[in-house]
N, C-alpha and C positions, 0 to 999 in steps of 0.2 A: 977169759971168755971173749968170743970176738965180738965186735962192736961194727955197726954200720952208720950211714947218713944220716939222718933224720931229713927227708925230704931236699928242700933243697938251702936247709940250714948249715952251718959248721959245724952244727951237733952231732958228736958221734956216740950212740947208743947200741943196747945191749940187746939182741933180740927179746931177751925174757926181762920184764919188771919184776916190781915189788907192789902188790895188790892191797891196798891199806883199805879197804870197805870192810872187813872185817872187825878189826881193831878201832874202829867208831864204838865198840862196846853195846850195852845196851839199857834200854828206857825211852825207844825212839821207836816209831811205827816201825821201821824193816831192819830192826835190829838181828844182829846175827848170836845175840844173846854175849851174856857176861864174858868178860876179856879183863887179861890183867895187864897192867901196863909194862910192867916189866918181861911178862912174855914176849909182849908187841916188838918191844922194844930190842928184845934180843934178835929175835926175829930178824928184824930190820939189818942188825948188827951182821948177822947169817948171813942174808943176803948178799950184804954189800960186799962182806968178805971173799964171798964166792966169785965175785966180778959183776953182778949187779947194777946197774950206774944210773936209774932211773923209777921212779915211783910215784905208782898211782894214788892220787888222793883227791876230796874234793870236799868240799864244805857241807854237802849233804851227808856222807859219811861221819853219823854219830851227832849229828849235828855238829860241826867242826870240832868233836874230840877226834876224831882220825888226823885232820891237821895239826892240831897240837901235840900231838905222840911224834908224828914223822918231825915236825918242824924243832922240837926240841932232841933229839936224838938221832936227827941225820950229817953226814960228813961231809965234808969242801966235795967239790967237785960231783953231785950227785945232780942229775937233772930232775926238780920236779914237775910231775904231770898233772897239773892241777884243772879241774873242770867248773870253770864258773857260770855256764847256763843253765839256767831251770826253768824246767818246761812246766807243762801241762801235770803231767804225772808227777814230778817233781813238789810240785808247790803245795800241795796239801798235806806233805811231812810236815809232820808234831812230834814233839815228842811225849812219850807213854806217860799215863798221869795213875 
């Protein structure tokens, strides 16, 4: 797959990521509902295989189960795209009781 700049970094990326909001599972206000980890996990596997090189995730995803899926079953040289502000809309995520 070909790979481009990332801005005006050394990072060279892949037009298409890997979208980990899903795979946060669910029991959380904007859950995308039940997920299994070893799907995620292949998944991820999929992607990376196909040329892949970069993954979206963020700590609001599942309330950081999205990060802990990617971060234990991602490869050397994978850029992650990690989103650590939270807004407005953001901050009143709970998770489901």
């Amino acid at each position: 797959m070909q790979k481009r700049q990332l801005g005006n970094s050394d990072l060279q990326i892949t037009p298409v990521g890997y979208g980990a909001w899903a795979i946060g599972g669910s029991g959380w206000q904007f859950a995308w509902g039940s997920q299994s980890d070893n799907d995620s996990i292949a998944a991820i596997h999929r992607a990376l295989d196909l040329g892949v090189n970069w993954i979206d995730t963020a700590a609001v995803y599942g309330l950081g189960h999205s990060e802990d899926v990617v971060a234990r079953r991602s490869k050397n040289g994978v850029v992650l795209v990690l989103m650590f502000l939270l807004n407005a809309a953001c901050a009143g995520m709970t998770k489901a009781r």
